[in-house]
N, CA, C and O of each residue as an XYZ file, in Angstrom:
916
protein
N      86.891    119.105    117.422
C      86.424    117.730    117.420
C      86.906    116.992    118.643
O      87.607    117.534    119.497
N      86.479    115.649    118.704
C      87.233    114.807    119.830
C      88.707    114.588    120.221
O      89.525    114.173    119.401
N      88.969    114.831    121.284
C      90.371    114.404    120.972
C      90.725    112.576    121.116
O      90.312    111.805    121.982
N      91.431    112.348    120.189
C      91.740    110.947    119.785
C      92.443    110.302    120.956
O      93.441    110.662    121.580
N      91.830    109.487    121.057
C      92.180    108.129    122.679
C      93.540    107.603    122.385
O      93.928    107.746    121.226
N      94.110    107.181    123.000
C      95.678    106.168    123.208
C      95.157    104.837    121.711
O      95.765    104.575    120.674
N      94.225    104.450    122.088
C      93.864    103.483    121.333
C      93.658    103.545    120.044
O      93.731    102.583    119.279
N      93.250    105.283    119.586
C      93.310    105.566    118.257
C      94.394    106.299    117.668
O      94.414    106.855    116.570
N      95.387    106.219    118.631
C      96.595    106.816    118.036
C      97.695    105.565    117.923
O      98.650    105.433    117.157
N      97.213    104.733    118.939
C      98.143    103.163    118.062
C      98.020    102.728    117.155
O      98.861    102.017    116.604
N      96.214    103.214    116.431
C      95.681    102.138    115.525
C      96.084    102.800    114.369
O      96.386    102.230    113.320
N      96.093    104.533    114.641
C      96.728    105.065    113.166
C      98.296    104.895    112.806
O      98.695    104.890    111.642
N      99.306    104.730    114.150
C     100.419    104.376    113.800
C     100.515    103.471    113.324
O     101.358    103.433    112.428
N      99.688    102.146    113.640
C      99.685    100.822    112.581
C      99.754    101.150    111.296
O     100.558    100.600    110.543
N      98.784    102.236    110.839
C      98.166    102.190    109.361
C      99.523    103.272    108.829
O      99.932    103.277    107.668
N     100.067    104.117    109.893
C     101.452    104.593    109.037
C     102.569    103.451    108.954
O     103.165    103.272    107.892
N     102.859    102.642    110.144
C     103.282    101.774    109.685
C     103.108    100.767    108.051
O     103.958    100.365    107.257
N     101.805    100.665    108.082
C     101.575     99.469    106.459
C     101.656    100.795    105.727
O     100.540    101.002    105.249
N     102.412    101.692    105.457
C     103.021    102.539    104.593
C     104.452    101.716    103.986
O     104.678    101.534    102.789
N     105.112    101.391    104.834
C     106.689    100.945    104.575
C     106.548    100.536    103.470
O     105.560    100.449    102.741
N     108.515    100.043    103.244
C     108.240     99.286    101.823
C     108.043     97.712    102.004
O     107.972     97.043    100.974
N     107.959     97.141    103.114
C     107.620     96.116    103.495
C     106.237     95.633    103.467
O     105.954     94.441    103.344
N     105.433     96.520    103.576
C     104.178     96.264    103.392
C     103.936     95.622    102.133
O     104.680     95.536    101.156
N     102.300     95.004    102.388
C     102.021     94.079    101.154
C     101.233     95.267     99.991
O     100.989     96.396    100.418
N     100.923     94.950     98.722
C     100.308     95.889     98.194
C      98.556     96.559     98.622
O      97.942     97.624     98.557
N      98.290     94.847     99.155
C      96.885     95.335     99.899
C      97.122     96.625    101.149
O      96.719     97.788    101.179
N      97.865     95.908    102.013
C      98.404     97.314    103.107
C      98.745     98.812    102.719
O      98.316     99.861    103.199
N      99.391     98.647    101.994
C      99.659     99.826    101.352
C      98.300    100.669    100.644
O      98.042    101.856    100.842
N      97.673     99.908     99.945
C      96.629    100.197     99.176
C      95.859    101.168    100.205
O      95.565    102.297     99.813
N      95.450    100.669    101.807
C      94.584    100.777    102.245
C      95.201    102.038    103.206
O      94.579    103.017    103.617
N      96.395    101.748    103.391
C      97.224    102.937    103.906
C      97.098    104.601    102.786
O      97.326    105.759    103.136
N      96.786    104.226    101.825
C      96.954    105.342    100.931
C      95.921    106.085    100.970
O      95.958    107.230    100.520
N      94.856    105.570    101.499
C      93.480    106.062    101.425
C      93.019    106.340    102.934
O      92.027    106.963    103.312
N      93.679    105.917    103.439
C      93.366    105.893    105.280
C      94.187    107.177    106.354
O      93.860    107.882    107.308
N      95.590    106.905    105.386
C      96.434    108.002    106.407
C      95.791    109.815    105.768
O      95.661    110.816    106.474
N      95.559    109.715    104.549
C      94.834    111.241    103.858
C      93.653    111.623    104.833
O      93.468    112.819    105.061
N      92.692    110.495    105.529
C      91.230    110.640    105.845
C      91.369    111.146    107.313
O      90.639    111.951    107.891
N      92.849    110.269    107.953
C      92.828    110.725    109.374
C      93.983    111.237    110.098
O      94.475    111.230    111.227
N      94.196    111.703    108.878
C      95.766    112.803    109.316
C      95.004    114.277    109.718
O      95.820    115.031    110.248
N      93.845    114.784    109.615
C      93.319    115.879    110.009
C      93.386    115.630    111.891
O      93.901    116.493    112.602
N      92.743    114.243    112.519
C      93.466    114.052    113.777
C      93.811    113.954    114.328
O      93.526    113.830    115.519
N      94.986    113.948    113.563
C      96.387    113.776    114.516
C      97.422    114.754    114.041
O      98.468    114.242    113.644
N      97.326    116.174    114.001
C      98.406    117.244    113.393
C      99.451    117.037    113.766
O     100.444    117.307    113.090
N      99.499    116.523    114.898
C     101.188    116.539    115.699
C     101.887    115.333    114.262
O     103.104    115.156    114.200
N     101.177    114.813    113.506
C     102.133    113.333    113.141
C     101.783    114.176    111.661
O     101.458    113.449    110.722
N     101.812    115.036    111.515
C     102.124    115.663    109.963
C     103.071    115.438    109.369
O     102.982    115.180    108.168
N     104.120    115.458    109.929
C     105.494    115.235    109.332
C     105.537    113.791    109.041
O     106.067    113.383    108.008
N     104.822    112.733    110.197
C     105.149    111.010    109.543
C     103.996    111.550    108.722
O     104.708    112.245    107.996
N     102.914    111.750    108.321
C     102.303    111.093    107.515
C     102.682    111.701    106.260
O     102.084    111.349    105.243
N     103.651    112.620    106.196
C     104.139    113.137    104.793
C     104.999    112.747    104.806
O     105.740    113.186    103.926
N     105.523    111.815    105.613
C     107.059    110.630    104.987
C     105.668    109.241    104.642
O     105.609    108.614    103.584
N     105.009    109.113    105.451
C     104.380    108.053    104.491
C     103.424    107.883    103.094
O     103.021    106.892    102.487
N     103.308    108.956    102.943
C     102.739    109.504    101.441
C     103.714    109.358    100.215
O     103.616    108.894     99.078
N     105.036    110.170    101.214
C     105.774    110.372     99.680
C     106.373    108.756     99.680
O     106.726    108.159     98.662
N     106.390    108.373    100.643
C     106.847    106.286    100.950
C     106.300    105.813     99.135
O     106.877    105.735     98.051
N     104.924    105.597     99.625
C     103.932    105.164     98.925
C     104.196    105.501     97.670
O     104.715    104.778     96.819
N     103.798    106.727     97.539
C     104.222    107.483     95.983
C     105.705    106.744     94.937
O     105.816    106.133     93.874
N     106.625    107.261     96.016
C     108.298    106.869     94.923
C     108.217    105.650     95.419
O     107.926    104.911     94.478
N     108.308    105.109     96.293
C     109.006    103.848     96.469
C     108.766    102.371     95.885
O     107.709    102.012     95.365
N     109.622    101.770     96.008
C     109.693    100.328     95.052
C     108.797     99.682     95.183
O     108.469     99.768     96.366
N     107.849     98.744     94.415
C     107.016     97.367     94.563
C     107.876     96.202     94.360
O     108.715     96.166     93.460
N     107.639     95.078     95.337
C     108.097     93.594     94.996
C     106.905     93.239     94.214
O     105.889     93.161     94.905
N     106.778     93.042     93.166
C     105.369     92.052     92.956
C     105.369     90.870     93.420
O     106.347     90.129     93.523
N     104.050     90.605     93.777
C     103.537     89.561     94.511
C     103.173     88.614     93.529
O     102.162     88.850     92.866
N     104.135     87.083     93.217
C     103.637     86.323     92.555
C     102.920     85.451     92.960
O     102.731     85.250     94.160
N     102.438     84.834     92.099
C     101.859     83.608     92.447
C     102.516     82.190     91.557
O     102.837     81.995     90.385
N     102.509     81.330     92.866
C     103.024     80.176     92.460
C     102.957     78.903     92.292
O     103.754     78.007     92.013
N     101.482     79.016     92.590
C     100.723     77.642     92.697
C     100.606     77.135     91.252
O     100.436     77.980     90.372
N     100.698     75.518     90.844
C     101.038     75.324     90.013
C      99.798     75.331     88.878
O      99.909     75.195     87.659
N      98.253     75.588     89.887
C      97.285     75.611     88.871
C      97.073     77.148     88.442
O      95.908     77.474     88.212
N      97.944     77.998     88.328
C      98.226     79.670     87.969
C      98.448     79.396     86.721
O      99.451     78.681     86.750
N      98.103     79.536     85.568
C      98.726     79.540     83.955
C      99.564     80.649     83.646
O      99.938     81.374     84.567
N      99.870     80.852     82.604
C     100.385     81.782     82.318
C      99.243     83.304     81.779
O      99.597     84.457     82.027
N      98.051     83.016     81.122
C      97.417     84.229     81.148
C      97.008     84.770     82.837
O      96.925     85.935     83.226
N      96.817     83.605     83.571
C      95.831     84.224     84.736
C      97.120     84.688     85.450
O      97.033     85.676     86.178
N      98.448     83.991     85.289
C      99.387     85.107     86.014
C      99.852     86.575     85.519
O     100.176     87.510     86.251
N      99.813     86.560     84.251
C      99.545     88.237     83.476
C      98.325     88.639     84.149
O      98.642     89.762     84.542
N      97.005     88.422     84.574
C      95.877     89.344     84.736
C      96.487     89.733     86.081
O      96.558     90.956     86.199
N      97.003     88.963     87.257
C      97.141     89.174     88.417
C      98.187     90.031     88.090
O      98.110     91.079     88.731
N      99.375     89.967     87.141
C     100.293     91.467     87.558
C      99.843     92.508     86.864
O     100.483     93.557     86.793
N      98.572     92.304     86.221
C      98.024     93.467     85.516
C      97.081     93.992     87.044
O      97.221     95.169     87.374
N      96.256     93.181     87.818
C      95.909     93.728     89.028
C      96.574     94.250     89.905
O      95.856     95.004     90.562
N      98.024     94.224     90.398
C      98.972     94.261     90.928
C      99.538     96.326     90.062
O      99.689     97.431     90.584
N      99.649     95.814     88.649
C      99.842     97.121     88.968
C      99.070     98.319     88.476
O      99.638     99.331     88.068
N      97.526     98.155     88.534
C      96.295     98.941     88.851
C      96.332     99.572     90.518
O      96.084    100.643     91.071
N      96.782     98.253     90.895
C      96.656     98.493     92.655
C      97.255     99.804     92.814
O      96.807    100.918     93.083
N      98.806     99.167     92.481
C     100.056    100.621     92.470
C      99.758    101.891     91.795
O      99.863    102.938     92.433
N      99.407    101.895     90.602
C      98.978    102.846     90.487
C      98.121    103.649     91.145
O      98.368    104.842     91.323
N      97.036    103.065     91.566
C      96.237    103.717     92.201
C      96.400    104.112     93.420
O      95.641    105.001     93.807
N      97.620    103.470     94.547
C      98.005    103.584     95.467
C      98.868    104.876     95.071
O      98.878    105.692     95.993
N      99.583    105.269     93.960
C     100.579    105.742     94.051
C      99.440    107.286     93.589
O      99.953    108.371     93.867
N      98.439    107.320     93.130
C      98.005    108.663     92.791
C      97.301    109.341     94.404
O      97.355    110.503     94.807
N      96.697    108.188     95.035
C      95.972    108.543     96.039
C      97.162    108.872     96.971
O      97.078    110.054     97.304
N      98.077    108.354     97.433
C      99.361    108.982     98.013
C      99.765    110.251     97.715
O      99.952    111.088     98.598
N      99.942    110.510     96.359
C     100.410    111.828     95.981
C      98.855    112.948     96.401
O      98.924    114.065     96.916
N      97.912    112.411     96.100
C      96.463    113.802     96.487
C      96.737    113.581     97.718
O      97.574    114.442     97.987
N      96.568    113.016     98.555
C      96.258    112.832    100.346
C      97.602    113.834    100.626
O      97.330    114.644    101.512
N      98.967    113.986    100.103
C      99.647    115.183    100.476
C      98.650    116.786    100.712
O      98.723    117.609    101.625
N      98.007    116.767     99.823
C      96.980    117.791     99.912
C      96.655    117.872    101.435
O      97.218    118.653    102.202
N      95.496    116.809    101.860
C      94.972    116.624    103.152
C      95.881    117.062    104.517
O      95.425    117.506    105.571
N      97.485    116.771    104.142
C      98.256    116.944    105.089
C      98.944    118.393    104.902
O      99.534    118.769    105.915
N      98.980    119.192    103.913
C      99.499    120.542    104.241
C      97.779    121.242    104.144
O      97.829    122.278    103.482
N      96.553    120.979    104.554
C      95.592    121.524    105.215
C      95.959    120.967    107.209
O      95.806    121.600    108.253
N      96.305    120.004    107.024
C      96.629    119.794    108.472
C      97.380    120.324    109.130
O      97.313    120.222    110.355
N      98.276    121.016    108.546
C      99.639    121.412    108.631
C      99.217    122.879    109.283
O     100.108    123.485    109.879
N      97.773    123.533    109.188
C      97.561    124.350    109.167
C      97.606    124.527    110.608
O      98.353    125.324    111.176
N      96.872    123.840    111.113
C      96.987    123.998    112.719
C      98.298    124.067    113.544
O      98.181    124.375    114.730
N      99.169    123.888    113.194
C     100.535    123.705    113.632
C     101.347    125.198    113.616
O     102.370    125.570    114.192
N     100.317    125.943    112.596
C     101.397    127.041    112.506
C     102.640    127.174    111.342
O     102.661    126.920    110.137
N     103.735    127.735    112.359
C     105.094    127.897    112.053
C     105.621    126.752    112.047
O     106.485    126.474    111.215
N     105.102    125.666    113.189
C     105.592    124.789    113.178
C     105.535    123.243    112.320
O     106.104    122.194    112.623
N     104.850    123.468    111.435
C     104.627    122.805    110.025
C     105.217    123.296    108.545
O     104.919    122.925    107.410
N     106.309    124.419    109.090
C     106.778    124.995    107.856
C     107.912    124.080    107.361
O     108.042    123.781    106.173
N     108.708    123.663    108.322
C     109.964    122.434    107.717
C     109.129    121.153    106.582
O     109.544    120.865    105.460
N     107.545    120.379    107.451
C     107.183    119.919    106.551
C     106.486    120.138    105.297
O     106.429    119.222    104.477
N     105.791    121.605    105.005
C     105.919    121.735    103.971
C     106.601    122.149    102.980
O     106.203    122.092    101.817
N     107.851    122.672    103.393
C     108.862    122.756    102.298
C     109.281    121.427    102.091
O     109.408    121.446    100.866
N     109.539    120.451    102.392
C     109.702    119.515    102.163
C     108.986    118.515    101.402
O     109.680    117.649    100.870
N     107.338    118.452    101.198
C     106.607    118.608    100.661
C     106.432    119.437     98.854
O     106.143    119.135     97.696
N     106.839    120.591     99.679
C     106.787    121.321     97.544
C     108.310    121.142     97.100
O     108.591    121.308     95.913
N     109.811    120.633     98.505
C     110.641    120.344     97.361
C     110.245    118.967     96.447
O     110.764    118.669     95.372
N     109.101    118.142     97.219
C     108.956    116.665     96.941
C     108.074    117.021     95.319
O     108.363    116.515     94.235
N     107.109    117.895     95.555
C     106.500    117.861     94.132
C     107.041    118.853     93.510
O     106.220    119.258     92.687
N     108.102    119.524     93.467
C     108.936    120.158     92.251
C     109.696    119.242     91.826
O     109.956    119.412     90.635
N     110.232    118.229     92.326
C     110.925    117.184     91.674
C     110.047    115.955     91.415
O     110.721    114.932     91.294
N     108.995    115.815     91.321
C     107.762    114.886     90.815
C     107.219    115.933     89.721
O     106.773    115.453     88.679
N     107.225    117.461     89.900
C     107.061    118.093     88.732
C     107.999    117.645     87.345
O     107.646    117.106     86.296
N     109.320    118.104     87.811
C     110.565    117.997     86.690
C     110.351    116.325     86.137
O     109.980    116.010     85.007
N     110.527    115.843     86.712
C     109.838    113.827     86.578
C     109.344    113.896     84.876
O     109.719    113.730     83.715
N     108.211    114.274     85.751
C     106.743    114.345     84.585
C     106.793    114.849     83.152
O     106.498    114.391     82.048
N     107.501    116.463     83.834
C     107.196    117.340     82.617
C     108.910    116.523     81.645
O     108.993    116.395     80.424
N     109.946    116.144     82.607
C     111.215    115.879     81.387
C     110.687    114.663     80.651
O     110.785    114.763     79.428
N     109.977    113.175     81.248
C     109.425    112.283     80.931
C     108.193    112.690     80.015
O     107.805    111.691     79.410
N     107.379    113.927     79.682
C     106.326    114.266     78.649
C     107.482    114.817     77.524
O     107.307    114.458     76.360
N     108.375    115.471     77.761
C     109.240    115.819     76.434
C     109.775    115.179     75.432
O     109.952    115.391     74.232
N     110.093    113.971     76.524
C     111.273    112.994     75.776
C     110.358    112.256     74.845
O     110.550    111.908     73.680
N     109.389    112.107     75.576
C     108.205    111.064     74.561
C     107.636    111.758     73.296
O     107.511    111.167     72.224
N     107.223    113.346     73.543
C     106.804    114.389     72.241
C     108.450    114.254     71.441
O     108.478    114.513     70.238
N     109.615    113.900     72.056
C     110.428    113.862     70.443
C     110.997    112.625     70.130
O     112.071    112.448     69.557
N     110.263    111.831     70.512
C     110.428    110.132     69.828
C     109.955    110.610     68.694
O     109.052    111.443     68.615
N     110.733    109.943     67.475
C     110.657    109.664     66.323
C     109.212    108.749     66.159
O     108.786    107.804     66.822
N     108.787    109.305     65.239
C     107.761    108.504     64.767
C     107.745    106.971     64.375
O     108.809    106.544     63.924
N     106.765    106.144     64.474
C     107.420    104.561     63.915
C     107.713    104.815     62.551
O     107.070    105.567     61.819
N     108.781    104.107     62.225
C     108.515    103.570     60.645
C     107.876    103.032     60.047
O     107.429    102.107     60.725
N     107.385    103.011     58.801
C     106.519    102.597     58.117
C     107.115    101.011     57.755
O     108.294    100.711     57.948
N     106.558    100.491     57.452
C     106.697     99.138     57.141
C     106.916     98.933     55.429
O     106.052     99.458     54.726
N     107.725     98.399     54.930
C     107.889     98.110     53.773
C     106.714     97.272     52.980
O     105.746     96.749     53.530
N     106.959     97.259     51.790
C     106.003     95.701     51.416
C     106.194     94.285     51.807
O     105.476     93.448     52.353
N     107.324     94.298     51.374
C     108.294     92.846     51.599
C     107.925     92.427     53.439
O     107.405     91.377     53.814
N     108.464     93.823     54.524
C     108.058     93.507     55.882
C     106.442     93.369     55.996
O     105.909     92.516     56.705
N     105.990     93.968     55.497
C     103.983     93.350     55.537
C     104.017     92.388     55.724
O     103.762     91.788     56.768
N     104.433     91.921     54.481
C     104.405     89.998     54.554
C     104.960     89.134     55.231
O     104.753     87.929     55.092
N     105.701     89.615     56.014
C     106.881     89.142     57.140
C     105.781     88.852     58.382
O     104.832     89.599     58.623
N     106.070     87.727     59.059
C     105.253     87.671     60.126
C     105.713     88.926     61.630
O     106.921     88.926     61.863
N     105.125     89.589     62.263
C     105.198     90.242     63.096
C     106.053     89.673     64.240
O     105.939     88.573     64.782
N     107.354     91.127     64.612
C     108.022     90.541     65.814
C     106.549     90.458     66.925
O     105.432     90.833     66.570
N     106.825     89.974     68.083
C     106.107     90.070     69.334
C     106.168     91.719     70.140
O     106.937     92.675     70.237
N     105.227     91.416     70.462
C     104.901     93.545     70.884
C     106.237     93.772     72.055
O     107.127     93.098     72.574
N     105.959     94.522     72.065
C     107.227     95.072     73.449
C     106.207     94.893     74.577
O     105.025     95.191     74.411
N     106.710     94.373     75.790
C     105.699     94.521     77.016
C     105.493     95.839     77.545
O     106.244     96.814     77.562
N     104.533     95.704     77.897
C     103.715     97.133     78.463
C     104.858     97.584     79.887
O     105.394     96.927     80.779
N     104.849     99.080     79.490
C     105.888     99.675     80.795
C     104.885    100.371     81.929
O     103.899    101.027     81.595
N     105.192    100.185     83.041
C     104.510    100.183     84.252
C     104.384    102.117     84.022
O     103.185    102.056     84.296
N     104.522    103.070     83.864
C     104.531    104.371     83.742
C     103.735    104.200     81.802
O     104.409    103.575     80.984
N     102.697    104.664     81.465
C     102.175    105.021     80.367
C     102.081    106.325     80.357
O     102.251    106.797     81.481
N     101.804    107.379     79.235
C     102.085    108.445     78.753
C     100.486    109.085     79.660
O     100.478    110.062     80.409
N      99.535    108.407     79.392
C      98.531    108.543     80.518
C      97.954    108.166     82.082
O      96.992    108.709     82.625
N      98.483    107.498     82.435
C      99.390    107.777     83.580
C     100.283    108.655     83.869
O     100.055    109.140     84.977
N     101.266    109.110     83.334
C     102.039    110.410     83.833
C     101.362    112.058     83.674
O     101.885    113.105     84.055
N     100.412    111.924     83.179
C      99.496    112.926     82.407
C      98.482    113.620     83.981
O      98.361    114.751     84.452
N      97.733    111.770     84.502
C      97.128    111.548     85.260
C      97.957    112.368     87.023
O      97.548    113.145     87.886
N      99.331    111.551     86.751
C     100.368    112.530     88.013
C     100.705    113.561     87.920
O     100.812    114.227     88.951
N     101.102    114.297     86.297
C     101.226    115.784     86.428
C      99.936    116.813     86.745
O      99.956    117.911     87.300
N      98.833    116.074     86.200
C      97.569    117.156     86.703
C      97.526    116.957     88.288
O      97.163    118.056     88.707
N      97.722    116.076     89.417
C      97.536    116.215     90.473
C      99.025    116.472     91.297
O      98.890    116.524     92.519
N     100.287    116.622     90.836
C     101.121    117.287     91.539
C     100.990    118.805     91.057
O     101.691    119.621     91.657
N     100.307    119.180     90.213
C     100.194    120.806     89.717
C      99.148    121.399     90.876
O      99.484    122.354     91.577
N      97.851    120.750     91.015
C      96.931    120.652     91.945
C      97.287    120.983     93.346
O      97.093    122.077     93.876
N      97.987    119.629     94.067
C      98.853    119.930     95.078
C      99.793    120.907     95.248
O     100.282    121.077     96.365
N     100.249    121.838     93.948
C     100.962    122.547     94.337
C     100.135    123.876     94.401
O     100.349    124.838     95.139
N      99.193    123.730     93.516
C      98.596    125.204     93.546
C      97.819    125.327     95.345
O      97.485    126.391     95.865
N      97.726    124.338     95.807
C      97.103    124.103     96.888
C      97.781    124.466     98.111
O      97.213    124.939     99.096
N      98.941    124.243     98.019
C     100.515    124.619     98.841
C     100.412    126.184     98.772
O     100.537    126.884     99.777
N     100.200    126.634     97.642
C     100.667    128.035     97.122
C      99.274    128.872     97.944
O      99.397    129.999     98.423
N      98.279    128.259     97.975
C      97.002    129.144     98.550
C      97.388    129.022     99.833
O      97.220    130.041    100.504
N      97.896    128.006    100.433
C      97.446    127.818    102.021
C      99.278    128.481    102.732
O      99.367    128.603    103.954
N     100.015    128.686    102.210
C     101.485    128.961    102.445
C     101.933    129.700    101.399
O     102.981    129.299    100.893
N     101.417    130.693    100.923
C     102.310    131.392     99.351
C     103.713    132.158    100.001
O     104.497    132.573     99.148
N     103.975    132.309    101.002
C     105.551    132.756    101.252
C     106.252    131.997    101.280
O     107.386    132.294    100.903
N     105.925    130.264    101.844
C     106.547    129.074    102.287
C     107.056    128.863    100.673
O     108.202    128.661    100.271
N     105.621    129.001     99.790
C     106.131    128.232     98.247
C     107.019    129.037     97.798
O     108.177    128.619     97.759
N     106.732    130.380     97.345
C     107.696    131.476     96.789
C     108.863    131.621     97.037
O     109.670    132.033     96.203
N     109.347    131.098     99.021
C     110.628    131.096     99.680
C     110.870    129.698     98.820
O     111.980    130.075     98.446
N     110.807    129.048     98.511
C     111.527    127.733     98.090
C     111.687    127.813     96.435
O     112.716    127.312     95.983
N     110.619    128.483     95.374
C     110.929    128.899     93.997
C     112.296    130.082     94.350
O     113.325    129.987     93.681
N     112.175    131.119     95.401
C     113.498    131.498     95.187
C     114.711    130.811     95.433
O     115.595    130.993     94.596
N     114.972    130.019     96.442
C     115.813    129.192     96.636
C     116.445    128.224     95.787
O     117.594    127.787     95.851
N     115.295    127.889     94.782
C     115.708    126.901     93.236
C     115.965    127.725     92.652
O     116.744    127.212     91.848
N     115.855    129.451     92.235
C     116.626    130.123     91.296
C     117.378    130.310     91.603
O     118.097    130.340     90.604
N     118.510    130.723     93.220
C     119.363    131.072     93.295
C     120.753    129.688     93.480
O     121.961    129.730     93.248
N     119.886    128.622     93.972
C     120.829    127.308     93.627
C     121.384    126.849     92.881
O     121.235    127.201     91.711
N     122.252    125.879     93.228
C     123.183    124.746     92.158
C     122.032    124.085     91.107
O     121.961    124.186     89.882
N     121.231    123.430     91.981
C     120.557    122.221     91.735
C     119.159    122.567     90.245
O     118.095    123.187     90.249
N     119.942    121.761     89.127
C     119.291    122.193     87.971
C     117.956    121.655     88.014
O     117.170    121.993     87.129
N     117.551    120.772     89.028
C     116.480    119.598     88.614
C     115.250    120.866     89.529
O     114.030    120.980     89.419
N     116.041    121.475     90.208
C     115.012    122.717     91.338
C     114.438    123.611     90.710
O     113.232    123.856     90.741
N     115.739    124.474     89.743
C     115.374    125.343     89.037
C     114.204    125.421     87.887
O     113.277    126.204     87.680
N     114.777    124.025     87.124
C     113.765    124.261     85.348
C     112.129    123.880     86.802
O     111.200    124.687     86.785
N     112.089    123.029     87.533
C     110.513    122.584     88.624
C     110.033    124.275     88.804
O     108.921    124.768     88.618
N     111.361    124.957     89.249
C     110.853    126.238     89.755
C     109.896    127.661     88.767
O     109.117    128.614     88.780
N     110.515    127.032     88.251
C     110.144    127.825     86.486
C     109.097    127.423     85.862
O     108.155    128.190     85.659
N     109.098    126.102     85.445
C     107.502    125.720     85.449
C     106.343    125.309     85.717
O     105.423    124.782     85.091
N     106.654    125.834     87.368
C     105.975    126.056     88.235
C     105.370    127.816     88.358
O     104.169    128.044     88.504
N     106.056    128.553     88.302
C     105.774    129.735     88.205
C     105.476    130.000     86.704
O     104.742    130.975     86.535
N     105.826    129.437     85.709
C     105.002    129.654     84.239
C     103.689    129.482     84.392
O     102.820    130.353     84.426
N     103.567    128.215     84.492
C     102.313    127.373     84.182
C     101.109    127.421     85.404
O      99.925    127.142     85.214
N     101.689    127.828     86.651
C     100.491    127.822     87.440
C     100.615    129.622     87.942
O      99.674    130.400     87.779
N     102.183    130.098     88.660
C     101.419    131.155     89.362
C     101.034    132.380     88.254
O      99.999    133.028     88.406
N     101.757    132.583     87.374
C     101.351    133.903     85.902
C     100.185    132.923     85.138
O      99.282    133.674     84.768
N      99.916    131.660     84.810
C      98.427    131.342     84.379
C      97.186    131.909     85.501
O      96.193    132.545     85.147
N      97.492    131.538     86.830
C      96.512    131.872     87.931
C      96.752    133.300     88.572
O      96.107    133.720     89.532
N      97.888    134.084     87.841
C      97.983    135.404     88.578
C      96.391    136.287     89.805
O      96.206    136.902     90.855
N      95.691    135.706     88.631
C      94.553    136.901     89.604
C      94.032    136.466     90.213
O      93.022    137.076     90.564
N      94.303    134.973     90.876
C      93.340    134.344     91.680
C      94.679    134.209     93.158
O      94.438    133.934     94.334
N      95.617    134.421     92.718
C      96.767    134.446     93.475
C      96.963    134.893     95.220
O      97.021    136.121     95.154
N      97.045    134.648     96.175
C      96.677    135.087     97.336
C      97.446    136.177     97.678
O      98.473    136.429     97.048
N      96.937    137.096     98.932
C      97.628    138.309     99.282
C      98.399    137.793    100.144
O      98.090    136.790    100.788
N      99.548    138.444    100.271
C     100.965    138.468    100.851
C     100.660    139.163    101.626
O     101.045    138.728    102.711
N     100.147    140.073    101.721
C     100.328    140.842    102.861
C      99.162    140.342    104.862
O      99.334    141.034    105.866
């Protein structure tokens, strides 16, 4: 393809820039969807744009209030209910666009191997996340039933809604499994060198990632599995 002008390599450092955590949620938003589309032209910046992915992904939101005094109180709930649709959605498209960048990675060679290990250590520990956060929730106790006497009792107020829902995390474990099986086609020595490295390590959070990672995707996908040789 073309090679990219001075002028389009400032304009994409801008858009890795509105990655930070400084950025507004609109910036970010647009960064999440922008650095995936044009990280194929610029391979040399593989490595920033997989620090600005995983940025996006883990890192903190300020919410953006509003404070004008004609804001009520429902229309300021809809806006942090927009606020964190945004994030969410910023935060799934961050995690797929990793995809885009270990296909980029391809051109680089050898010399894209530091960033993708860095990369599948990032989604073995977005694996462990998910899958310890799906356990804990399958052994919550069931609610209690309500008495007679409490029927008639007027209702406490609900608990507020938590920014991570059980579908939402459902939504991130099917696309860090994705991304990884994707790692595993385009680098299967890079991935395999790093599942051995979590079995032979300290680090427990590497190991159980490493394990059900090799349960659940490479012995489910055995025969579709790439040649090593």
């Amino acid at each position: 393809g073309q090679t990219p002008s001075a002028e389009d390599l400032q304009d994409f450092q801008r858009i890795l820039a509105a990655a930070s955590l400084e950025g507004s949620c609109a910036s970010r938003r647009l960064a999440s969807r922008l650095v995936p589309k044009f990280v194929p032209q610029f391979p040399s910046l593989v490595d920033a744009c997989a620090t600005a992915l995983i940025t996006l992904h883990q890192g903190r939101w300020q919410p953006e209030l509003l404070t004008s005094a004609s804001i009520d109180g429902e229309q300021q709930r809809q806006v942090e209910q927009q606020q964190q649709d945004i994030i969410k959605a910023t935060r799934e498209d961050a995690l797929t666009g990793l995809g885009e960048v270990l296909h980029a990675s391809m051109r680089l060679v050898d010399k894209a191997v530091p960033t993708v290990l860095r990369i599948v250590d990032f989604l073995f520990r977005q694996l462990h996340a998910c899958t310890s956060a799906a356990a804990e929730a399958a052994a919550q106790p069931p609610p209690l039933k309500r008495s007679h006497q409490q029927a008639n009792s007027p209702s406490p107020e609900p608990p507020l809604p938590q920014p991570t829902s059980s579908s939402s995390n459902n939504g991130t474990l099917a696309i860090i499994q994705e991304v990884l099986k994707l790692a595993f086609k385009l680098y299967p020595r890079v991935v395999l060198s790093c599942c051995l490295q979590s079995f032979k390590g300290q680090d427990r959070v590497m190991f159980q990632a490493a394990t059900c990672f090799c349960k659940h995707t490479l012995l489910a996908d055995s025969s579709r599995a790439p040649a090593l040789a």
